[in-house]
C-alpha positions as CSV (number, residue, x, y, z in Angstrom):
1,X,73.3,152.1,25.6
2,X,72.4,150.3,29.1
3,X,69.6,148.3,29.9
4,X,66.1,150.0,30.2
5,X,63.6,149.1,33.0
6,X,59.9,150.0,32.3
7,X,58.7,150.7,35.9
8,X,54.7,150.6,36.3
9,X,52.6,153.4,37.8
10,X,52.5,152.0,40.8
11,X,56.2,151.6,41.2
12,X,56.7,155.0,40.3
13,X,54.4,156.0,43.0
14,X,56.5,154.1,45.8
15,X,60.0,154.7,44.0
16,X,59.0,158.5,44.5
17,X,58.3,158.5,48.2
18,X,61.7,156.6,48.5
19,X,63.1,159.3,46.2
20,X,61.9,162.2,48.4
21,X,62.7,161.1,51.8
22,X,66.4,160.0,50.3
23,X,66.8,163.4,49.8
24,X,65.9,164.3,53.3
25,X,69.2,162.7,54.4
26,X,71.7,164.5,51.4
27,X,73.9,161.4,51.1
28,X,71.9,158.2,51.1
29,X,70.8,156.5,47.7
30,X,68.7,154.2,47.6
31,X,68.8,151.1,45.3
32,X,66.9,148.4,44.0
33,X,68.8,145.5,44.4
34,X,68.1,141.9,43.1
35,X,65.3,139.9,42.1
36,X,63.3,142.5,40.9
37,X,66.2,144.2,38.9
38,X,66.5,140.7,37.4
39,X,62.7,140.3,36.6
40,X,62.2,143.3,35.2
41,X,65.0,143.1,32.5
42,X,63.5,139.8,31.9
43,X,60.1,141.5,31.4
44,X,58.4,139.5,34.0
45,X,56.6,141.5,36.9
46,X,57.4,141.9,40.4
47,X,55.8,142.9,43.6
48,X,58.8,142.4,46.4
49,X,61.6,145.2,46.5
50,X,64.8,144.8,48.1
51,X,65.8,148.4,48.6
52,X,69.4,148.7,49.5
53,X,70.5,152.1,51.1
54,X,74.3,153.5,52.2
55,X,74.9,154.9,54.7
56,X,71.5,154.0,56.9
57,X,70.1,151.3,58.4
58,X,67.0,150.0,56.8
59,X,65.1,150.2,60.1
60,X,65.9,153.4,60.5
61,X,65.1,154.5,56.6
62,X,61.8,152.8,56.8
63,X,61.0,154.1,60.4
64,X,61.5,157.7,59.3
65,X,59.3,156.8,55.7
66,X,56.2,155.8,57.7
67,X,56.5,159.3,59.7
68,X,57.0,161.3,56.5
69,X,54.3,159.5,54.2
70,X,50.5,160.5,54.9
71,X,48.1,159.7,52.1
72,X,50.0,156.5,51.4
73,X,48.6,152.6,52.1
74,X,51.8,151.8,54.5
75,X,51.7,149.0,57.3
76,X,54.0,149.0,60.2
77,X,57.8,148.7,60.0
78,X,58.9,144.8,60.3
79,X,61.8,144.0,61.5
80,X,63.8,140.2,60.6
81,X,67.4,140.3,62.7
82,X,69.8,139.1,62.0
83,X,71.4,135.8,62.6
84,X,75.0,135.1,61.9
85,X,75.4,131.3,63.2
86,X,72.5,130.5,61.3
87,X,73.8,132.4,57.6
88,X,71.4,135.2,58.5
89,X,73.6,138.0,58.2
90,X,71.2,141.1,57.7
91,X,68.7,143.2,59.9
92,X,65.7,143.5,57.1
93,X,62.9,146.2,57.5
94,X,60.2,145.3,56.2
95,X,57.5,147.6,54.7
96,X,54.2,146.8,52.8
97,X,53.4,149.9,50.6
98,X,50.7,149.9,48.0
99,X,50.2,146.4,48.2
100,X,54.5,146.0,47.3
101,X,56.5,144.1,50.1
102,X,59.1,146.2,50.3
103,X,62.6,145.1,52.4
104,X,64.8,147.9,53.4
105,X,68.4,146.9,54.1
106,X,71.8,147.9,54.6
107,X,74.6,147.5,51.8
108,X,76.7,145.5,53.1
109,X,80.8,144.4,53.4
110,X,81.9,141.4,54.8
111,X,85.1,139.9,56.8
112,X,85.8,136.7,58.1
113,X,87.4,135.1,61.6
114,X,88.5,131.8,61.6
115,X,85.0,130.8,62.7
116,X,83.7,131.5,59.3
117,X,81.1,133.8,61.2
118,X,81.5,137.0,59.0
119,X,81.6,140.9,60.5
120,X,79.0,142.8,58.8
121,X,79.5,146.4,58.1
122,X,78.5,148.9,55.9
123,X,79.8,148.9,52.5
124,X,79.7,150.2,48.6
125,X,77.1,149.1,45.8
126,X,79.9,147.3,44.3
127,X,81.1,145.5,47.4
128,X,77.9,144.1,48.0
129,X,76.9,143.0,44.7
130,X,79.9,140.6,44.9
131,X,78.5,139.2,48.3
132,X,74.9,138.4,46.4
133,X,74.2,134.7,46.1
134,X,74.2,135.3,41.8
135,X,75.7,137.7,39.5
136,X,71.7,138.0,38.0
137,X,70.6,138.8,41.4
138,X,73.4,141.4,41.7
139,X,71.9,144.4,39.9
140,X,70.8,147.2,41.3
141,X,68.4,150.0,39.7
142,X,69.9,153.3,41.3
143,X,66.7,155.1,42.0
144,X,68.3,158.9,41.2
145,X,69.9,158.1,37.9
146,X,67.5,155.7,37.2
147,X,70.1,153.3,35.7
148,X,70.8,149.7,36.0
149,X,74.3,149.1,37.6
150,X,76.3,145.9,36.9
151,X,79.0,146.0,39.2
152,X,80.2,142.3,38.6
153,X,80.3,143.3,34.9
154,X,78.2,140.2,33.8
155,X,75.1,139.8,35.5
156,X,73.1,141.3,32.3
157,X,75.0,139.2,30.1
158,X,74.4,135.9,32.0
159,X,70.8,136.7,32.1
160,X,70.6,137.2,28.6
161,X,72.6,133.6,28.6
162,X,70.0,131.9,30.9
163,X,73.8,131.1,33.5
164,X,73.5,130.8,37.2
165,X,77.1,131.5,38.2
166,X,78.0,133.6,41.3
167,X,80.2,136.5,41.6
168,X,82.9,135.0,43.3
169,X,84.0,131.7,43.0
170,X,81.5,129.5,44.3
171,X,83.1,127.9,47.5
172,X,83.8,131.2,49.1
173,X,79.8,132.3,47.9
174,X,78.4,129.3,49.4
175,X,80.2,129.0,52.5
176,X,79.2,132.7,53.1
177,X,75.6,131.4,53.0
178,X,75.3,127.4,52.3
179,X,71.3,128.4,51.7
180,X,72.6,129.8,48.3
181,X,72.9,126.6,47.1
182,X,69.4,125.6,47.8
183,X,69.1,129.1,46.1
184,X,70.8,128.1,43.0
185,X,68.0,125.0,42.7
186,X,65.2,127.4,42.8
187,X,66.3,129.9,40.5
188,X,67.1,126.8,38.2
189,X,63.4,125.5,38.7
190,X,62.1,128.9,38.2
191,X,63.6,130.2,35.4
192,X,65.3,127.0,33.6
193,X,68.8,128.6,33.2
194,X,71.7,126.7,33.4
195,X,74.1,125.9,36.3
196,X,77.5,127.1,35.8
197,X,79.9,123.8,35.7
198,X,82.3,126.1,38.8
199,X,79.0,125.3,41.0
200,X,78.7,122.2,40.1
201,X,81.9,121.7,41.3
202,X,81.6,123.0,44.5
203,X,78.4,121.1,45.3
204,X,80.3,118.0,45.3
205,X,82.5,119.2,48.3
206,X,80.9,117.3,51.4
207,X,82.4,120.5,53.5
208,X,79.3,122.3,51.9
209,X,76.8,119.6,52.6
210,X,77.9,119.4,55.9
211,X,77.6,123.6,56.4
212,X,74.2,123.3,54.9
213,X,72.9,120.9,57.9
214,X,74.3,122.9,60.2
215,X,74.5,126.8,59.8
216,X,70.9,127.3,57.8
217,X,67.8,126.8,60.0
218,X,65.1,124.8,59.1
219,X,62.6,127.4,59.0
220,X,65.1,129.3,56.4
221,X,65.0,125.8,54.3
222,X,61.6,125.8,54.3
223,X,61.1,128.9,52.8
224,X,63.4,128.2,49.8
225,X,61.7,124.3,49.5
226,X,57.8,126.3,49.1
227,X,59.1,128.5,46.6
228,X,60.3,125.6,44.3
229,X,57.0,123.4,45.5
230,X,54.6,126.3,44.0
231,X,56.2,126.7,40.4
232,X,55.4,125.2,37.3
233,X,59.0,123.7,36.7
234,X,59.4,122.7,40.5
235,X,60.0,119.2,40.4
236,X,63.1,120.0,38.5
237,X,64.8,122.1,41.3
238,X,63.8,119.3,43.3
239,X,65.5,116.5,41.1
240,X,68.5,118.5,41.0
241,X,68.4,118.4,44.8
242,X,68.2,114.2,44.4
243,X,70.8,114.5,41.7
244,X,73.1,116.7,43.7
245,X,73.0,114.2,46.7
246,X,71.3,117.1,49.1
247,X,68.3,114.8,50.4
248,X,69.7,115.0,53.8
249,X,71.3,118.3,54.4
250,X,67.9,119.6,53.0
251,X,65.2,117.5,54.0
252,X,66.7,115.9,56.6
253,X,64.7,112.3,56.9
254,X,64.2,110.6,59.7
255,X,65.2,107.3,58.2
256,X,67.9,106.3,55.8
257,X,66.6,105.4,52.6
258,X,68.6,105.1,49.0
259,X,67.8,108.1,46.4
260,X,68.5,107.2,43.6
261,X,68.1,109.8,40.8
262,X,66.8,107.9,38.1
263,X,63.9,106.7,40.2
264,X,63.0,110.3,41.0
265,X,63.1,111.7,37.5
266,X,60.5,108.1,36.6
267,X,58.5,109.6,39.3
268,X,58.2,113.2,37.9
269,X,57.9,111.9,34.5
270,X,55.0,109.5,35.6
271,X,53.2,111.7,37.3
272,X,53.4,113.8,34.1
273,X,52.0,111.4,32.6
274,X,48.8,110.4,34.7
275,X,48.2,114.2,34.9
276,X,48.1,114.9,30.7
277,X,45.5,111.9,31.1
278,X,42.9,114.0,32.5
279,X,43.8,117.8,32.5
280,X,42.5,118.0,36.3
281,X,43.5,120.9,38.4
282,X,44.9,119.3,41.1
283,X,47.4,121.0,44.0
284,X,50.7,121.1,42.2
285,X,53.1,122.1,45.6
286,X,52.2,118.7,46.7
287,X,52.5,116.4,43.6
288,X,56.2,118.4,43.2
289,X,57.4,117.5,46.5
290,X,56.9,114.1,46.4
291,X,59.7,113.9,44.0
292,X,61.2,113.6,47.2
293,X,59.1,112.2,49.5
294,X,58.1,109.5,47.2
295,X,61.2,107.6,48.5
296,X,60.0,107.8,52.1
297,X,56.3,107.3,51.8
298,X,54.7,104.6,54.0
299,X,57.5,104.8,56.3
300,X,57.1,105.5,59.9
301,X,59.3,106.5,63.1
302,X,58.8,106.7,66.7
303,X,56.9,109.0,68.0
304,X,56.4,109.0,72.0
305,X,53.9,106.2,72.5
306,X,53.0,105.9,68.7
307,X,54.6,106.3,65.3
308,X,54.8,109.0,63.3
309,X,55.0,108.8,59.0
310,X,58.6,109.8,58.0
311,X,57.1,112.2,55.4
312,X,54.6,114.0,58.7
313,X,58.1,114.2,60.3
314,X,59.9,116.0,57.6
315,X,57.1,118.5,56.9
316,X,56.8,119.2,61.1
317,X,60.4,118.9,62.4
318,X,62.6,119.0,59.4
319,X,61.2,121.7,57.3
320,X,58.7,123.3,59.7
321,X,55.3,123.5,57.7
322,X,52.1,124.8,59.3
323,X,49.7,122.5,61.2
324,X,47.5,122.0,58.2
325,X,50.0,121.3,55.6
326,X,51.7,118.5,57.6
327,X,47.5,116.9,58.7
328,X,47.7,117.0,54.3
329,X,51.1,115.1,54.1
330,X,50.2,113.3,57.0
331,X,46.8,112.1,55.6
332,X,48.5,110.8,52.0
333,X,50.9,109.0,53.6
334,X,47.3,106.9,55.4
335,X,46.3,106.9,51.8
336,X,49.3,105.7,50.6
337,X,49.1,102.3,53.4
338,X,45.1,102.3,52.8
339,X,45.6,101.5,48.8
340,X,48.2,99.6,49.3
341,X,45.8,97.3,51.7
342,X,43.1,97.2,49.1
343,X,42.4,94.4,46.3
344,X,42.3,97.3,43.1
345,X,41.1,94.3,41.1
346,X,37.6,93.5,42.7
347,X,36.9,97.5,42.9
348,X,32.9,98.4,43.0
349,X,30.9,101.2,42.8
350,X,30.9,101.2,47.0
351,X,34.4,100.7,47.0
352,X,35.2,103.7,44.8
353,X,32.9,105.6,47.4
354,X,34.5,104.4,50.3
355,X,37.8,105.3,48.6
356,X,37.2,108.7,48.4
357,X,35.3,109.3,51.5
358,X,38.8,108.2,53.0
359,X,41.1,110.1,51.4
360,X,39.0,113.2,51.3
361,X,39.7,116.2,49.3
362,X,43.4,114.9,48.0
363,X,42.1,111.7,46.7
364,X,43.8,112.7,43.4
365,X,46.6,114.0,44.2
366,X,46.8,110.6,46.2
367,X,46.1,108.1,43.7
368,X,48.5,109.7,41.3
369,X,51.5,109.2,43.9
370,X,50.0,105.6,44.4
371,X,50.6,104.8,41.2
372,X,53.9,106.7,40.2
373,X,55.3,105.3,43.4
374,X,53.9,101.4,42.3
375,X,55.3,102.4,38.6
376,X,59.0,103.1,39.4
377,X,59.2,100.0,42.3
378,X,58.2,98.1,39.0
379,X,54.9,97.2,39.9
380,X,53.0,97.5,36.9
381,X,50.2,96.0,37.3
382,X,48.9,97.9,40.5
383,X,50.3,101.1,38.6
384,X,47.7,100.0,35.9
385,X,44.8,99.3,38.8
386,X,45.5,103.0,40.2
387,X,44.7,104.3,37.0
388,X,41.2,102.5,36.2
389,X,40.4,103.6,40.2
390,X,41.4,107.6,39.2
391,X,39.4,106.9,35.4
392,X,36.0,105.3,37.0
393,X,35.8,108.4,39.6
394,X,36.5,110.3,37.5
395,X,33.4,109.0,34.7
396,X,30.9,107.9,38.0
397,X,31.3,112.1,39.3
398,X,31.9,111.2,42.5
399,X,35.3,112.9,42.7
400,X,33.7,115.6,46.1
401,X,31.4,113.1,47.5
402,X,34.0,113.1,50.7
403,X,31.7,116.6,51.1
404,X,28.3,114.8,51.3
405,X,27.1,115.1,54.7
406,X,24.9,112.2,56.7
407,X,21.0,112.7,56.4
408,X,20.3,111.1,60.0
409,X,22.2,112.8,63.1
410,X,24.5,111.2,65.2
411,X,21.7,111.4,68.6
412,X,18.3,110.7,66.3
413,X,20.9,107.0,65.2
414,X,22.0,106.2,68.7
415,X,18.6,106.3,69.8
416,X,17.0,104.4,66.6
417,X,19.5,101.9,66.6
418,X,19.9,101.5,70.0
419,X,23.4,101.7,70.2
420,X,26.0,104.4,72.2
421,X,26.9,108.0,70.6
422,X,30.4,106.2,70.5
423,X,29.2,103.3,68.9
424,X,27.2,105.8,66.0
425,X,30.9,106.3,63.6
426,X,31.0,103.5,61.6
427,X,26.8,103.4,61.0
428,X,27.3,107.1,60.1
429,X,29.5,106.4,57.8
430,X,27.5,103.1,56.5
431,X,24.5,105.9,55.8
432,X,26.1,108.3,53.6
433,X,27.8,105.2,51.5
434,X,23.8,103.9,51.4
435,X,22.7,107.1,49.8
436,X,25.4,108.1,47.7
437,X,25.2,104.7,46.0
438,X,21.2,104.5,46.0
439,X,20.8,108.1,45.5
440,X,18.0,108.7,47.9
441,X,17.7,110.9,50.8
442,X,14.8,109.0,52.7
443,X,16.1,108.8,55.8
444,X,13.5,106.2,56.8
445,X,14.8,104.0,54.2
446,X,18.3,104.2,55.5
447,X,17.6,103.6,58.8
448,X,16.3,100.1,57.6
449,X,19.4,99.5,55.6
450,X,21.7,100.2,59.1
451,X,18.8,97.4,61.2
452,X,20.3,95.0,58.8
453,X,23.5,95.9,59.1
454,X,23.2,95.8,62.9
455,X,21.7,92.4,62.9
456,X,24.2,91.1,60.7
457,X,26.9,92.4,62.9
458,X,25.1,90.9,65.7
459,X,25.2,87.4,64.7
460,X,28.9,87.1,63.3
């Protein structure tokens, strides 16, 4: 007896509308293919559906769904193109139905010219299950017989023995699409299963490495990279990237730096370890990617007039992140060069506000990479110093005073003080230290404090 896949209500509701304008066309059936195949055999849910149809294009398919459907929460056909000098072989149609993001696509046959660009055309179920990336991402779940088909023969048993192994041999699979091998690290990370010792093989061949830098865009990179940064297990997929020797093809740093594996698995495990100390929620996409930036943090390159942090780069150029996320990595890295300025040893109460005032709302997250980072460069002792800084924040509660606003305005101290607006940053600042640490919110009070400040100033 094959494999049985419990579908939900809702993907009955969205398998039926596929079902009925299927039929519309007599000869097109339309498959699940994939990831979700794979997850639900493996009892985990799954809202993205790779529906792969014969003898239709998916835009096409998908176009002629939205006219048909009425009743139905549908958004407007997207469509991806493809692009075959970058590994992206397939026109995608994408569709969100019911809240599902579902891709409509073209099975697919490949040949190859000598420039190892392939020509796409259409082919069988079994033809293109031997061009997936893994034989557990090469089911499919025909939607008429409601069956699960294994056309490699032995993508149900090697998810059933937690393998990664593709369906051809490896070289030919990954110069097809070199991203597969960043592929492989994810679905490592993701779902702990062993890599097949045929891969392994094959990511030694610098021929690969080489394909990787050059045929997959960034921006395809990137994708994979977020995936891995956002599970539980990510740091693994990472560390087999460190392990594998794919820092460069994959991250592509601006400066040449050694990464040695056994430095970035003391890393993980440290950070592990300062975590369990506390149990604090803290943003786990970024603590798992510096498994890799950690060996390039504090670093800076050229960047027209100024310099730029290596780790900034990587996140903007190298794997294009949004504006945000690179001000984040960007902002850790000046966290990074502002701890490693400060004497931990004669920390006070103002210092530890003035700390976290600095580094704003990653403060944690960049202490712990302070201190894994001083750990593994065998500098114990600062290592222990980050931890009492993280430990008395943590006990004093002043973990969000970064959020505390000033009580006197920037115009009301210019004119009390007697100084320029442009002058009123650092006495700002001064003022919210002042009552945080005195707990009071007379602004009278304050204002005093910054005259004696002023005066201070004023004679040195």
């Amino acid at each position: 007896m094959g494999v049985q896949i419990n579908c939900t209500e809702a993907e009955e509701d969205i398998f039926n509308l596929i079902r009925s304008h299927a039929k519309e066309f007599g000869n097109v059936t339309p498959r699940v293919a994939g990831g979700w195949v794979r997850d639900k055999i493996m009892g985990h849910p799954s809202f993205d559906m790779d529906i792969a149809l014969e003898n239709i294009s998916g835009y096409k398919f998908a176009a002629g769904l939205m006219k048909s459907s009425t009743g139905q929460k549908l958004t407007e056909v997207h469509v991806i193109k493809d692009n075959p000098e970058k590994s992206k072989h397939l026109e995608t149609a994408v569709v969100r139905i019911n809240g599902f993001c579902v891709d409509f696509v073209n099975l697919r046959n490949e040949t190859y010219s000598e420039t190892r660009i392939p020509n796409v055309n259409p082919g069988t179920p079994q033809e293109d299950a031997f061009r997936r990336d893994l034989t557990i991402n090469s089911l499919f779940y025909n939607l008429f017989t409601k069956e699960v088909e294994d056309y490699t023969g032995r993508g149900i048993d090697d998810i059933k023995n937690k393998l990664l192994i593709t369906p051809l041999d490896p070289r030919t699979t990954l110069f097809d699409d070199p991203l597969r091998l960043v592929r492989i690290f994810r679905f490592h990370s993701k779902l702990g299963f062993k890599i097949d010792g045929k891969i392994e093989e094959a990511l030694m061949d610098e021929r690969i490495k080489r394909a990787l830098g050059k045929k997959v865009s960034n921006e395809r990179i990137h994708i994979e990279i977020f995936k891995i940064l956002h599970y539980p297990r990510g740091q693994y997929g990472l560390l087999e990237i460190v392990r594998r020797g794919y820092v460069s093809p994959v991250f592509k740093p601006p400066v040449e730096r050694e990464t040695p594996y056994e430095k970035g698995l003391m890393f993980c495990e440290t950070v592990e370890k300062i975590t369990n100390l506390w149990g604090r929620t803290y943003r786990r996409e970024i603590l798992n990617l510096y498994t890799v930036l950690c060996f390039f943090s504090r670093s800076t390159v050229p960047n027209g007039k100024s310099l730029l942090f290596s780790n900034a780069y990587i996140m903007k150029i190298s794997l294009p992140s949004s504006r945000r996320f690179v001000k984040t990595i960007n902002k850790i890295e000046e966290s990074l060069v502002f701890l490693s300025g400060y004497d931990m040893k004669k920390i006070g109460d103002e210092d530890l506000i003035r700390i976290v005032r600095f580094m704003g709302e990653t403060w944690y997250e960049s202490l712990v990479i302070y201190s894994a980072i001083e750990y593994i460069e065998d500098n114990h002792e600062k290592y222990e110093d980050g931890l009492r800084v993280v430990y008395s924040i943590i006990q004093q509660e002043i973990g969000e005073c970064y959020l505390v606003k000033p009580i006197i305005d920037t115009r009301c101290l210019a004119e009390t003080l007697g100084i320029p607006k442009s002058d009123t940053g650092f006495y700002i600042e001064e003022s919210v230290v002042y009552q945080l640490l005195n707990r009071t919110s007379e602004p009278e009070e304050i204002i005093n404090y910054l005259r004696r400040i002023k005066t201070s100033r004023n004679v040195n």
